[in-house]
C-alpha positions as CSV (number, residue, x, y, z in Angstrom):
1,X,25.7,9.9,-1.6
2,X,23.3,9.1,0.8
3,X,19.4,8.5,0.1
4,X,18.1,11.8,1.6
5,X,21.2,13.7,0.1
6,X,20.5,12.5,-3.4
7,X,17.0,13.5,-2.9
8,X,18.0,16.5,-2.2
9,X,20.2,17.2,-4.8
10,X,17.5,16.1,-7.1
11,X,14.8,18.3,-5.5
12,X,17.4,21.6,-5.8
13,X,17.8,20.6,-9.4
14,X,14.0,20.5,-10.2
15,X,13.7,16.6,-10.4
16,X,11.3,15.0,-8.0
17,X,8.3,13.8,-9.4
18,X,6.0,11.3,-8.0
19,X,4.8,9.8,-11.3
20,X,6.2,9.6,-15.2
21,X,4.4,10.9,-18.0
22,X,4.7,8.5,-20.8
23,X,4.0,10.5,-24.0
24,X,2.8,7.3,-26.1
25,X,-0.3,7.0,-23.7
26,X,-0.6,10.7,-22.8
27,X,-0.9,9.4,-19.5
28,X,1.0,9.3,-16.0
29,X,2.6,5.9,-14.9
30,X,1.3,5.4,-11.5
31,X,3.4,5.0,-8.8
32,X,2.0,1.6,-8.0
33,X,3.2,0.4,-11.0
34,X,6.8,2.3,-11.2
35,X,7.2,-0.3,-8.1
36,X,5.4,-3.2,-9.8
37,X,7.9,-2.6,-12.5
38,X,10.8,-2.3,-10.6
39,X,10.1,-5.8,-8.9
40,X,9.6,-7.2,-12.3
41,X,13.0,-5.7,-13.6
42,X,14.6,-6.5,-10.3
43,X,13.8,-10.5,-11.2
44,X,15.0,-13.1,-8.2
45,X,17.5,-10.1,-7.4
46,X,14.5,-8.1,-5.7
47,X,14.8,-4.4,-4.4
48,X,15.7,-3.2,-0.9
49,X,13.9,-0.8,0.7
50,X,16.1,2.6,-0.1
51,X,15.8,1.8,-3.7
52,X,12.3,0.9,-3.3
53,X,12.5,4.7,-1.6
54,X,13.7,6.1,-4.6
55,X,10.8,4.9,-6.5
56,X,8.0,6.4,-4.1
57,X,8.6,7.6,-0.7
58,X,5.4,5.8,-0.2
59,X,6.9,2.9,-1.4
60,X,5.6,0.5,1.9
61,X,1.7,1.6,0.9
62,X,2.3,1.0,-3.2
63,X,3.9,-2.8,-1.7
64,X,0.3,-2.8,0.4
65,X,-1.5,-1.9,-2.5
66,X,-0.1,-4.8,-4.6
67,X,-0.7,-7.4,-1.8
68,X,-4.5,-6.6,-1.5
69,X,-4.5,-7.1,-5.4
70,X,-3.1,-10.6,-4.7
71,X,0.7,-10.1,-5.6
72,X,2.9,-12.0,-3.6
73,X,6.5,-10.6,-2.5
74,X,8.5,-12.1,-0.2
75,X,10.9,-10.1,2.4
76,X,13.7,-10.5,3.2
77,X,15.9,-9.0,6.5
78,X,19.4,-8.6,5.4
79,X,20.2,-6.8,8.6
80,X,20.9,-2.8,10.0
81,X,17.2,-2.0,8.8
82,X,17.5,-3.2,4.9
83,X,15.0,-5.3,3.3
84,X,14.8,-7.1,0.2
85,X,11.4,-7.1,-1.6
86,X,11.3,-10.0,-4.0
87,X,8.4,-10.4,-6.5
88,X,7.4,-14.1,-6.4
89,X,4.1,-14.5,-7.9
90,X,1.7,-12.5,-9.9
91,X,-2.3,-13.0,-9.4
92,X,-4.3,-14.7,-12.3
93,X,-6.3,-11.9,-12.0
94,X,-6.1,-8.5,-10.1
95,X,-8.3,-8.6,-6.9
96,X,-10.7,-6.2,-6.2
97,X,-10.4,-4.2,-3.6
98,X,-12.1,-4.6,0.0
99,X,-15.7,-3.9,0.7
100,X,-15.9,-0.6,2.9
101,X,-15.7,-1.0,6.4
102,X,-18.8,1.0,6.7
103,X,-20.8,-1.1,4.2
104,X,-19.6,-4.4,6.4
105,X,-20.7,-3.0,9.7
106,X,-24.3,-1.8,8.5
107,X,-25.2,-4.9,7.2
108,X,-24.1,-6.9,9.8
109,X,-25.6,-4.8,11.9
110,X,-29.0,-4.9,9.9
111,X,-29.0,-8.2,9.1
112,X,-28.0,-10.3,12.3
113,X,-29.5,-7.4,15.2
114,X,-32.3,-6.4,13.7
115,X,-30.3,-2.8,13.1
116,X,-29.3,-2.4,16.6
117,X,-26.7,-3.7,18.7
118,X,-25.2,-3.8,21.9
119,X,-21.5,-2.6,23.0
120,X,-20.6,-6.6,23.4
121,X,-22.6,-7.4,19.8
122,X,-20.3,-4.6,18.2
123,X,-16.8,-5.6,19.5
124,X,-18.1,-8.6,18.1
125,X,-19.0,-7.8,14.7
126,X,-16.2,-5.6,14.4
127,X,-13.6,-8.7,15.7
128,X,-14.9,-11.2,13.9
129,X,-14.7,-8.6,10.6
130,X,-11.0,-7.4,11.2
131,X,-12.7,-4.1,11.5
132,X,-11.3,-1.4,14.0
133,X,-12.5,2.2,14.4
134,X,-10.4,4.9,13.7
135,X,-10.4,9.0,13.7
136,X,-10.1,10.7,10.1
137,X,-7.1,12.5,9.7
138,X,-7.4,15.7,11.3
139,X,-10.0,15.5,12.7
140,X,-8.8,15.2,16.4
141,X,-8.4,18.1,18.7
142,X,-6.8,18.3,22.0
């Protein structure tokens, strides 16, 4: 049975869910950390990317997630689109998450122009930030 067949024999039956209650907590199991999990269960075997599907359809933003907190996973190409996602190392401690974009801007902004900038000084704060500018979702019209 194929991935999106299986899905959809699982959504006709009533079964897709995108996170696990666990009734010892009382809480939901995240689906970061269903994939977090998996990778640990999964050991020097790892996980290729349709299981890794069968976890969280957003499985490629939960592996983004868990490489900003420092988690290192190696990939592997094994050919006709499959990868292997192997756990290798687990941070000391979880990073925390990138200042916001906005936050960066303003005070460079503020601190080395004087709180105004030219189109050159901009590209260059943004470049030398890794910042790019981008439309919210939605929000652009035709």
């Amino acid at each position: 049975m194929s991935v999106m067949q299986n899905k959809q024999s699982k959504r006709s039956q009533g079964h897709m869910t995108t996170a696990k209650f666990n009734p010892n907590t009382q809480k939901r199991t995240s689906q970061r950390a269903m994939v977090l999990n998996a990778l640990r269960n999964a050991a020097s075997k790892g996980l290729a990317n349709y299981e890794l599907y069968e976890i969280s359809q957003r499985w490629a933003a939960r592996l983004q997630e868990l490489y900003k907190q420092g988690y290192k996973i190696r990939v592997d190409n094994l050919g006709d689109g499959i990868h292997s996602y192997t756990l290798v190392e687990e941070p000391a401690a979880i990073l925390p998450g990138p200042e916001r974009a906005q936050d960066v801007l303003t005070r460079e902004i503020e601190s080395k122009f004087g709180g105004s900038v030219t189109t050159a000084q901009l590209l260059y704060i943004l470049q030398s930030n890794k910042l790019q500018v981008g439309r919210k979702a939605g929000t652009f019209s035709v």
